[in-house]
MIDRENTOR-320481 format. One line per field, with one value per residue (C-alpha): residue number from 0; residue in one letter; x, y, z. Coordinates in steps of 0.25 Angstrom, whole numbers, plus 5000, padded with zeros to 4 digits. Example, Ala and Ser with C-alpha at 12.3 -4.5 7.8 and 13.67 -1.06 7.14 Angstrom:
REM MIDRENTOR-320481
num c(0	1)
residuo c(A	S)
X c(5049	5055)
Y c(4982	4996)
Z c(5031	5029)
//
This chain:
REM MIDRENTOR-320481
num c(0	1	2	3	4	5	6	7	8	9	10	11	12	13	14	15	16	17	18	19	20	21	22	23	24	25	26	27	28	29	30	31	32	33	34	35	36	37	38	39	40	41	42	43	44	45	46	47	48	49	50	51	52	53	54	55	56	57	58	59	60	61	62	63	64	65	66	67	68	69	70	71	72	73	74	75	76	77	78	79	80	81	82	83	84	85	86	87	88	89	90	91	92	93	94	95	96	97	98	99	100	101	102	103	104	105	106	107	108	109	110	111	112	113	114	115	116	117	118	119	120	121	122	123	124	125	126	127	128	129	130	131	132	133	134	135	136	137	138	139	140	141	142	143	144	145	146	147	148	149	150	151	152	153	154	155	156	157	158	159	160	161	162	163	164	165	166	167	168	169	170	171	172	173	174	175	176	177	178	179	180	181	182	183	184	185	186	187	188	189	190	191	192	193	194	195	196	197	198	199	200	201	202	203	204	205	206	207	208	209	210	211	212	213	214	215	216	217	218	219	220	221	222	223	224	225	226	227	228	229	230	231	232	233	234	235	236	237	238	239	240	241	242	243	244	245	246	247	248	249	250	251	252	253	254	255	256	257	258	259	260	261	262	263	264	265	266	267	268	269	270	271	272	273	274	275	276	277	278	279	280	281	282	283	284	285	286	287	288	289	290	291	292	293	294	295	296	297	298	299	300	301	302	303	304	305	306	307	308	309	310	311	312	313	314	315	316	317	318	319	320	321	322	323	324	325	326	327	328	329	330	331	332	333	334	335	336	337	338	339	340	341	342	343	344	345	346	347	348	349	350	351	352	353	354	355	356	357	358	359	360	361	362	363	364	365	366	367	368	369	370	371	372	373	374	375	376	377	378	379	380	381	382	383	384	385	386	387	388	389	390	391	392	393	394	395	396	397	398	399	400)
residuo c(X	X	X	X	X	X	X	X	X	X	X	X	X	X	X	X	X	X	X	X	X	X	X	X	X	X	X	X	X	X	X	X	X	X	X	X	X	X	X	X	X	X	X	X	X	X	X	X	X	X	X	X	X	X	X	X	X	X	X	X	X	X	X	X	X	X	X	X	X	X	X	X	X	X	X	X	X	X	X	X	X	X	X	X	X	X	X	X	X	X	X	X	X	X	X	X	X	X	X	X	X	X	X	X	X	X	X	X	X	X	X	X	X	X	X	X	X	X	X	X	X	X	X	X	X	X	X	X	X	X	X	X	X	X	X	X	X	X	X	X	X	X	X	X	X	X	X	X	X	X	X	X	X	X	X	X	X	X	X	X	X	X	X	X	X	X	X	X	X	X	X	X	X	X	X	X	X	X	X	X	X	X	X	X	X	X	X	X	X	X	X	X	X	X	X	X	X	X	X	X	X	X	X	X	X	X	X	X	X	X	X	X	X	X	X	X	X	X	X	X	X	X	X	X	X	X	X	X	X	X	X	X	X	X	X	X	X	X	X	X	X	X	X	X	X	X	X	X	X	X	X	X	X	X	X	X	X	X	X	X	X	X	X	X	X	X	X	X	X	X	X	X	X	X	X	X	X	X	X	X	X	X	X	X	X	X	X	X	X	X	X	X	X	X	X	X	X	X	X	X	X	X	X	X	X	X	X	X	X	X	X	X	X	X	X	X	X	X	X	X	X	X	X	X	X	X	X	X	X	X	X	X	X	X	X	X	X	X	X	X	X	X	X	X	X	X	X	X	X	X	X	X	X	X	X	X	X	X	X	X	X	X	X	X	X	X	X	X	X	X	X	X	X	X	X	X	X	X	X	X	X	X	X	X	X	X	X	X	X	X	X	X	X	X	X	X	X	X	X	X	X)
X c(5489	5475	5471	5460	5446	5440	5439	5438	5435	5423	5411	5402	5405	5401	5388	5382	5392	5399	5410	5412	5412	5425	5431	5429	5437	5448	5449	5452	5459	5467	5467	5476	5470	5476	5463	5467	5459	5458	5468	5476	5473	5473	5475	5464	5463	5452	5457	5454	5470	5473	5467	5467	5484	5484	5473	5483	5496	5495	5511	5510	5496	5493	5480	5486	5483	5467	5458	5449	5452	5451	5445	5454	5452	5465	5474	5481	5482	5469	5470	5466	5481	5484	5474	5461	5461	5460	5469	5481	5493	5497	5501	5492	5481	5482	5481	5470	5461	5464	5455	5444	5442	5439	5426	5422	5421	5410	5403	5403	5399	5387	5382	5384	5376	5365	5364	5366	5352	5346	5347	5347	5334	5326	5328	5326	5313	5310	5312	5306	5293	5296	5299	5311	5319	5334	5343	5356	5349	5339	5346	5361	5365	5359	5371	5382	5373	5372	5388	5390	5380	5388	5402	5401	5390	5382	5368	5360	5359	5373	5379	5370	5375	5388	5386	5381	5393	5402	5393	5396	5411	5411	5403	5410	5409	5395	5384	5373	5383	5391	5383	5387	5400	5403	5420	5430	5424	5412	5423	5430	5417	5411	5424	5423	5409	5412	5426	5416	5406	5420	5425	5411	5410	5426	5422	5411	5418	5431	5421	5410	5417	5410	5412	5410	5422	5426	5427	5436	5445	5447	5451	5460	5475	5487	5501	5493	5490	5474	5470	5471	5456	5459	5463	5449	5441	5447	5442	5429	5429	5435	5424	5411	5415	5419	5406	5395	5399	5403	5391	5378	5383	5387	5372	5367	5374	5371	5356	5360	5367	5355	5346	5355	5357	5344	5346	5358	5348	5338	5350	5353	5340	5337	5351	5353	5365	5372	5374	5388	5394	5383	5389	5401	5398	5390	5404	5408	5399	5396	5411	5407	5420	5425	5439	5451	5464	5477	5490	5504	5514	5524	5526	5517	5513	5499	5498	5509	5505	5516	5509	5519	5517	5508	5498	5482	5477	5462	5456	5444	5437	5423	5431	5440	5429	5422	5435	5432	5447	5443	5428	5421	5410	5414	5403	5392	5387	5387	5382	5386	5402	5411	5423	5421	5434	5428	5438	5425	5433	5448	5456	5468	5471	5464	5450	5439	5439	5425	5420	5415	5403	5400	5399	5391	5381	5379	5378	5365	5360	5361	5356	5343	5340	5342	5333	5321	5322	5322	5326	5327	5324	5329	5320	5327	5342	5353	5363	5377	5388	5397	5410	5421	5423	5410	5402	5389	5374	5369	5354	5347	5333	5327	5312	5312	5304)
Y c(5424	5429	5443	5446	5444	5436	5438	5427	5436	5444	5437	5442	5432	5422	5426	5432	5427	5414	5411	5398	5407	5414	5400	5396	5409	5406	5390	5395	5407	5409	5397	5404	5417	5426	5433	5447	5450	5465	5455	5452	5441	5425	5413	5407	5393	5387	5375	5361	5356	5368	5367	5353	5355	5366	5359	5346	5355	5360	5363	5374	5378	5379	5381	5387	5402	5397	5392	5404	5418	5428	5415	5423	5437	5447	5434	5430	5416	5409	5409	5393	5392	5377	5375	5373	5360	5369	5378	5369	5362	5349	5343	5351	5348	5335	5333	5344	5334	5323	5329	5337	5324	5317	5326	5321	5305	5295	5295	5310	5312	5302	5310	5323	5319	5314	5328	5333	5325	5328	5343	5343	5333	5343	5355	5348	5346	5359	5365	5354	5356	5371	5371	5378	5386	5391	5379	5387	5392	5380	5367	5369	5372	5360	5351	5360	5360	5344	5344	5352	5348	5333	5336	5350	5343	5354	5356	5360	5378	5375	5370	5381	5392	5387	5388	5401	5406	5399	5403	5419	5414	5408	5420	5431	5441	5436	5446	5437	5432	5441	5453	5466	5466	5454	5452	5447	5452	5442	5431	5434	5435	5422	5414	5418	5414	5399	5399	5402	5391	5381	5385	5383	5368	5366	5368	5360	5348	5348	5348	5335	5330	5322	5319	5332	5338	5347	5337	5328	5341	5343	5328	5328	5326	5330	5323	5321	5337	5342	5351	5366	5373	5382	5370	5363	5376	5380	5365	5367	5379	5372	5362	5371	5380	5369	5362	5374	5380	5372	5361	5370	5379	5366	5361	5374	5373	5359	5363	5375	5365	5357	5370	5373	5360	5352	5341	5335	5339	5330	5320	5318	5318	5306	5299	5301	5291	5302	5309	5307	5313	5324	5326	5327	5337	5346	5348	5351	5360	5368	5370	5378	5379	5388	5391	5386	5394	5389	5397	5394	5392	5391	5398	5391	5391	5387	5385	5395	5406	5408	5409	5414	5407	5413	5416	5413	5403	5399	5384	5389	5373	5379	5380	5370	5359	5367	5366	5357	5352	5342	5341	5338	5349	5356	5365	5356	5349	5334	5326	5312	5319	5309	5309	5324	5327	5341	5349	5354	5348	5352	5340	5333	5337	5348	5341	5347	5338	5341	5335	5321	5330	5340	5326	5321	5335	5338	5320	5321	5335	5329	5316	5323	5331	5319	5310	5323	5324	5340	5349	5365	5375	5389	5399	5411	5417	5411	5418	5414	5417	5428	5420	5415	5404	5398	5396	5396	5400	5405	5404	5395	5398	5385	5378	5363	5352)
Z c(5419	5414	5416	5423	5415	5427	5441	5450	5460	5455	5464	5455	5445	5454	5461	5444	5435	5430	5436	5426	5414	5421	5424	5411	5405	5415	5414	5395	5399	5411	5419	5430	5431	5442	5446	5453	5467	5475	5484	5475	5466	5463	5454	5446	5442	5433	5427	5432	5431	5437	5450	5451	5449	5462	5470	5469	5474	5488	5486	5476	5480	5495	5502	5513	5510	5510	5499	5499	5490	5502	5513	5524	5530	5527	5526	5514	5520	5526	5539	5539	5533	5537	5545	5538	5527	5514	5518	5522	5514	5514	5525	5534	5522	5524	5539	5540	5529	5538	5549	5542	5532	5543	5544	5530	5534	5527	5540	5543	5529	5530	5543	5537	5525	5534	5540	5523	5520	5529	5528	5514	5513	5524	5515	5502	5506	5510	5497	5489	5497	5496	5480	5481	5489	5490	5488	5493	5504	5507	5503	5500	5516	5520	5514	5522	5535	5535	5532	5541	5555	5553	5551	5562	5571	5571	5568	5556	5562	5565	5551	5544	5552	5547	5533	5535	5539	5529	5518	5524	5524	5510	5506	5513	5499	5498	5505	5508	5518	5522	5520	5513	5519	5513	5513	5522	5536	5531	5530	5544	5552	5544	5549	5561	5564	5559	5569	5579	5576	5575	5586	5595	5589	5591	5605	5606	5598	5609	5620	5612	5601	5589	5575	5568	5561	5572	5581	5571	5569	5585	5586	5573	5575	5568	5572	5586	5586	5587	5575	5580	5583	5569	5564	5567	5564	5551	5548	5552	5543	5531	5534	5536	5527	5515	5518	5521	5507	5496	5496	5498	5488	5480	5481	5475	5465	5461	5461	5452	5443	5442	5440	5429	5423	5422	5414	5423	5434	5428	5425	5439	5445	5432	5436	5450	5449	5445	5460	5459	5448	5449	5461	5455	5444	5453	5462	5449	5443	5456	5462	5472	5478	5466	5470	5481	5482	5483	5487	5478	5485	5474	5461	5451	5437	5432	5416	5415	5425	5435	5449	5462	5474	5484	5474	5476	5466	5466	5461	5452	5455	5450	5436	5438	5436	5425	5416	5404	5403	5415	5413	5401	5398	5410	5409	5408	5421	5420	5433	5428	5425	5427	5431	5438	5444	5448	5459	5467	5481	5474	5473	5479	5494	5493	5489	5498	5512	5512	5498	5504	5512	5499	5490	5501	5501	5485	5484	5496	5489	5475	5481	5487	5475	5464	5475	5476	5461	5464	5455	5456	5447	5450	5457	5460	5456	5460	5471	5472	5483	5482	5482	5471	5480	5482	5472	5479	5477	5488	5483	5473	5475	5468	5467	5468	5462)
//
């Protein structure tokens, strides 16, 4: 067990600092560092063969107590126990997946990235003709917003609303969202708000049915019984909330990769057949999902360190797929890496339901910006999120050419 030298759960370290350099020290040094907290404390993993072992035993290492370090209001156990995909066990992993996947089919996908294009092609050139603007702000929500109006069948207001309000619950400590009393009453009245909006389009979809996931979710069985209405909102959440915040934060980052790195920028725009693994190496490179929790449900040991059941461990992906036993000059962004066996959606049955739609986002936004030729230079500072969970820029002032 490490003593305390870094603290995953200092927020200032991933707004200024570098939270790499931290993982880094912890991936030589103490592998599995237990990372006290005001509430107590939790288990820090950094390795790749680490987190791939826990992500690949839902026996020892539950979901059910919730993925999220504080993701539920003055409850040790999210209230989404069971009932909501990422925080369910197998079997009810299992039969929950079977309905929400049927959201992510070839031909939903296909319609959602028509809605994606076009979004994205409208305010691309508004900011080419305007030279420049905030990607974060301008360009990155229009990916979420032409997800989101497919697979919800709701407009393009509608679905930005939306990501306003999971981008206050994502960023609950942050004050730009929440305001400067930023905390857990931030989380409850954020949750609340999205219920709402559920609950108004459950009732439309029982009354007009069509082929949104909603409506797939109302006609889902389970041994002949309909879901529950927790059961199809805490869903929809899992949904809006997976898909508003991890791609446009993705696509910001991708652009300040290529700000940073200018020679595979002019690589990829000199080779565009290498989209693919690009793609690949910026889920990579970016990890915006920094951390998942798991719950032990047994006494454990990790490379020596006896760990009691019942203990918080976290899935430190962002460091997972920057350690250099699994990629060769991890540090180093490569977008013809092959193979690429990055954990930016987990792995095994726990393997982000939603990662067909966010290849089908960052592949279109990539797509658009090899086909323009655009590249970015920096026109402002950068300004991150508030959050150890969400590794998200929250704006990128940029000018384009």
């Amino acid at each position: 067990m490490s003593t305390t030298v870094i603290d995953l759960d200092d927020l200032d370290m991933f707004v200024s600092g570098d939270p790499h350099v931290a993982w880094s020290w912890l991936r030589e040094n103490a592998p599995v560092h237990w990372n006290p907290t005001a509430a107590g404390g939790y288990w820090a993993l950094t390795r790749y063969e680490d987190v791939a072992a826990v992500y690949r035993d839902p026996v020892s290492y539950s979901s059910k107590n919730g993925t999220v370090l504080g993701g539920s209001y003055r409850s040790a156990t999210d209230t989404a126990s069971g009932q909501m995909l990422i925080c369910s066990d197998p079997p009810e992993h299992r039969l929950l997946r079977q309905h929400v996947h049927k959201a992510f089919t070839a031909p939903m996908m296909d319609r959602a990235g028509g809605y994606v294009r076009r979004y994205l092609g409208e305010a691309l050139d508004r900011m080419v003709a305007d030279g420049g603007g905030d990607f974060a702000v301008d360009i990155a929500p229009m990916l979420p917003a032409g997800l989101l109006s497919a697979m919800f069948g709701i407009g393009r207001d509608d679905a930005l609303r939306l990501l306003r309000l999971t981008r206050t619950m994502i960023g609950h400590r942050d004050e730009e969202y929440a305001g400067p009393a930023a905390g857990s009453m931030t989380l409850v009245a954020a949750q609340v708000e999205i219920f709402d909006l559920l609950t108004e389009l459950l009732e439309r979809r029982r009354v007009d049915p069509g082929e949104d996931l909603v409506s797939i979710l109302i006609a889902a069985r389970t041994n002949g019984r309909a879901l529950s209405e927790s059961q199809i909102l805490y869903n929809a959440l899992n949904v809006a909330v997976g898909g508003d915040e991890t791609t446009p934060f993705t696509a910001s980052a991708i652009v300040e990769a290529l700000i940073q790195h200018p020679a595979e920028a002019t690589r990829l725009l000199d080779r565009p057949e290498l989209l693919d693994t690009a793609v690949d190496e910026m889920f990579r490179w970016t990890s915006t999902n920094a951390y998942v929790a798991r719950t032990t449900t047994q006494d454990v040991t990790i490379r020596g360190v006896a760990i009691p059941a019942g203990q918080t461990l976290t899935l430190w992906n962002a460091s997972a797929n920057r350690d250099a036993a699994q990629f060769p000059h991890a540090d180093r962004l490569d977008l013809g890496r092959t193979p690429n066996h990055h954990l930016a959606f987990g792995v095994a049955n726990h393997r982000c339901v939603g990662m067909p739609a966010a290849r089908m986002e960052i592949s279109l936004l990539m797509s658009e910006l090899v086909d323009r030729g655009l590249r970015f230079a920096p026109s402002g500072p950068v300004d991150r999120l508030r959050s150890n969970f969400m590794l998200g820029i929250k704006h990128l002032p940029v000018t384009v050419s």
